[in-house]
N, C-alpha and C positions, 0 to 999 in steps of 0.2 A: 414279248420276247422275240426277236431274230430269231427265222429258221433257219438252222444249217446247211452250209453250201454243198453242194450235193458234184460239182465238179469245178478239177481247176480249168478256169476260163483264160486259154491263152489271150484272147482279145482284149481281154479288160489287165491280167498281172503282166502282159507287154510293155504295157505303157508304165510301169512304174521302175522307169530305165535309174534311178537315181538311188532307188531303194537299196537299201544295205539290211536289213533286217522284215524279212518275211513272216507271222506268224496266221497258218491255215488250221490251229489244231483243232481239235472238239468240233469233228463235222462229219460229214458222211461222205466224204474223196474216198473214193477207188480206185484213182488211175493219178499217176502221177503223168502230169502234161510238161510236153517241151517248152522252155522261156529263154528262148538264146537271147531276150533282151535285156536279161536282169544278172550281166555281167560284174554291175558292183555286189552284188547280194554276199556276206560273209554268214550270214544266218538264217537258214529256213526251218521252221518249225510244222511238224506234219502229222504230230503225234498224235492219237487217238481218233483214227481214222479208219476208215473200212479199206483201206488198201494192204493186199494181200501179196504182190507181187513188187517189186520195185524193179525197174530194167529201165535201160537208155538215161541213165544219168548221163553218162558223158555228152549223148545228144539233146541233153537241158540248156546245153552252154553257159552252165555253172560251173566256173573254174575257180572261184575267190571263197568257196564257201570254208569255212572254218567250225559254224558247229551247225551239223546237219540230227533233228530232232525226229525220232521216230521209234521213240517211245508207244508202247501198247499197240505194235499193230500186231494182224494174223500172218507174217509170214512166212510165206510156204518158201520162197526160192530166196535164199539169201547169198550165195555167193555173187552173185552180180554187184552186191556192196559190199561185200572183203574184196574184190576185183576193180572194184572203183578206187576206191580206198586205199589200195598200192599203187595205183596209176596217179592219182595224186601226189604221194607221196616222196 
């Protein structure tokens, strides 16, 4: 069995500049990391993950996303994604 990745690695999800479909679910992420690389990305999937907080979306340089998944987490501070979520829209 793959152990669970324990943070997002900008150095390594930079490079997958082509990527349109992201899935990091079923891991132990706490932090969600900036990827101003992965400007095609319409899908990133984060669910079931130790991250408690969600903040600095807009400085992900995710602008294409269309279904963003985060399903089962602990969060404590959720307007920063109703705030994203209008800024998008």
């Amino acid at each position: 069995m793959i152990p669970p990745i324990d943070k997002m690695d900008p150095a390594i999800l930079n490079n997958l500049v082509k990527c349109t479909k992201l899935s990091l679910s079923s891991n132990n992420i706490d932090k969600i990391s900036n990827l101003p690389n992965l400007k095609n990305l319409e899908i990133l999937s984060l669910a079931r993950n130790n991250i408690k907080k969600i903040s600095g979306l807009d400085e992900m340089g995710i602008y294409n996303i269309l279904l963003l998944n985060i399903r089962f987490f602990k969060i404590k501070f959720i307007f920063i994604i109703i705030e994203y979520i209008l800024h998008i829209l």
